[in-house]
C-alpha positions in Angstrom: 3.7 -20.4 19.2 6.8 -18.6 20.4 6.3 -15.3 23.1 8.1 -13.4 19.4 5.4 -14.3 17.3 2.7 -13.8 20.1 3.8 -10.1 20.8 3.7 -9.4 17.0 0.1 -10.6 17.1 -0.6 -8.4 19.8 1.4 -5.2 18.2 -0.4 -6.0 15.3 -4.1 -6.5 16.6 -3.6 -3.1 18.8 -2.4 -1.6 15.6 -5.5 -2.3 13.8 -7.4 -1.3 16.6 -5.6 2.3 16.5 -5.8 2.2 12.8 -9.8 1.6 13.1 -10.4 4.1 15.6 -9.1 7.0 13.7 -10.6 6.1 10.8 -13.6 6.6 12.8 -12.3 9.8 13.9 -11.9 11.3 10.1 -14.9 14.1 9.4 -16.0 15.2 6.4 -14.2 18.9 6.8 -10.9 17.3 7.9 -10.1 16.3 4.1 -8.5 19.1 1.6 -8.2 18.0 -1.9 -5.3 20.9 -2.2 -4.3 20.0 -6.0 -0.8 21.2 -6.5 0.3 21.1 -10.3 3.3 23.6 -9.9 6.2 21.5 -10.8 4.4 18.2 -10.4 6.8 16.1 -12.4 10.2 17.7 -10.9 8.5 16.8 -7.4 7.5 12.8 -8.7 11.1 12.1 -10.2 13.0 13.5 -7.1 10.3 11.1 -5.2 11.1 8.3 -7.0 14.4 8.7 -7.3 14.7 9.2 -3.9 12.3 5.9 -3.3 14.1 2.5 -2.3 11.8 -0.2 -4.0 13.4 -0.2 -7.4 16.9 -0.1 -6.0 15.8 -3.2 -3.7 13.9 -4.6 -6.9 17.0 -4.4 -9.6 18.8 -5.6 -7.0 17.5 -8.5 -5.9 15.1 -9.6 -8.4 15.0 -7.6 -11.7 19.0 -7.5 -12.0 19.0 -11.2 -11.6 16.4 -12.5 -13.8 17.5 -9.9 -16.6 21.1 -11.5 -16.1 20.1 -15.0 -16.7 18.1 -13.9 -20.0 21.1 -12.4 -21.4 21.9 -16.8 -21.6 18.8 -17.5 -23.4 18.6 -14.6 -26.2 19.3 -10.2 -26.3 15.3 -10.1 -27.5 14.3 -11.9 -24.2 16.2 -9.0 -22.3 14.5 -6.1 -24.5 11.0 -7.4 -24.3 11.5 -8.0 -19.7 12.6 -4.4 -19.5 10.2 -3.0 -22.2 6.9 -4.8 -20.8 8.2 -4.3 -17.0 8.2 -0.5 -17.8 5.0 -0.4 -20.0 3.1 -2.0 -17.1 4.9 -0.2 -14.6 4.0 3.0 -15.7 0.9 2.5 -17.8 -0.7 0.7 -13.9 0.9 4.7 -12.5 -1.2 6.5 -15.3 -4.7 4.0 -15.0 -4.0 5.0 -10.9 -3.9 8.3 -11.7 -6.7 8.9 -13.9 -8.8 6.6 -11.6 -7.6 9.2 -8.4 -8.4 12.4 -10.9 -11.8 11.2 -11.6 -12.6 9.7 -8.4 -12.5 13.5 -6.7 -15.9 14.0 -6.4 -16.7 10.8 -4.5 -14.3 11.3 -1.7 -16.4 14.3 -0.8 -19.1 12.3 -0.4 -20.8 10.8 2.3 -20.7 7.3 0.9 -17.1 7.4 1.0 -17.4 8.5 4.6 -19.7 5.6 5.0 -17.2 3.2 3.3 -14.2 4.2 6.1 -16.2 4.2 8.7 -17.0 0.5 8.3 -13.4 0.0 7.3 -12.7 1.3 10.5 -14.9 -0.7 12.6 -13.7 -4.0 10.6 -10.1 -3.2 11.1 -11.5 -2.8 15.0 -13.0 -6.3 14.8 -10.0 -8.0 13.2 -7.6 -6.6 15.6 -9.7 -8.0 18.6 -9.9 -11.2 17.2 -6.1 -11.0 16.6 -6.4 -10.3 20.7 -8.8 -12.8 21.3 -6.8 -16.0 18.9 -3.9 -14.9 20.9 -5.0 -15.0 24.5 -5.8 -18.1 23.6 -3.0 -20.0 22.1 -1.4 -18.5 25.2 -4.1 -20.7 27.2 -5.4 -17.3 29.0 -8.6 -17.8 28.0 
């Protein structure tokens, strides 16, 4: 292993750990389910228009494949675009029905529970990270 790939390891174990400790820090009364619904939509297009990932996506990958379909047959164009968008949005609106009716779990203490132990996993991954790399650097 090179020193690059070792001190990633180590950025990324100590990030977990981080990440895992204030998990552990979250209480109950530090969450606010402050539901805004005042020009929701206007807010969501500026935020996706604003977002990088289809631009990157189009780009590289989307622009591309619907390029070399225009070769094989117009209907194999239509039906990419029309099925990326009906599973790109209908995935948006299943994730935000589950979010709308999930409200009254994250209130509760098993969802507490839940990041707590998320927390203390991400804690034991990132010392293991630690550990696997002390070791392939023959410290221990």
């Amino acid at each position: 292993m090179t020193l690059l790939s070792e001190s990633l390891r180590f950025f990324g174990a100590s990030y977990l750990i981080y990440s895992g400790i204030e998990l552990l820090k979250i209480k109950k009364d530090s969450l606010e389910l402050n539901v805004e619904k005042e020009d929701a939509l206007k807010k969501g297009v500026i935020v996706n228009f604003g977002n990088p990932h289809p631009y990157v996506f189009w780009f590289s990958i989307g622009g591309p494949i619907i390029y070399r379909s225009l070769n094989t047959h117009v209907s194999a164009t239509v039906l990419f675009i029309l099925g990326f968008y009906i599973f790109l949005v209908g995935s948006k609106v299943v994730i935000t029905l589950i979010v709308e009716k999930s409200k009254s779990f994250i209130n509760s203490k098993h969802y507490f529970s839940i990041i707590r132990v998320l927390g203390i996993a991400q804690i034991i991954f990132g010392l293991t990270f630690i550990k696997m790399g002390l070791s392939s650097l023959n410290i221990i």
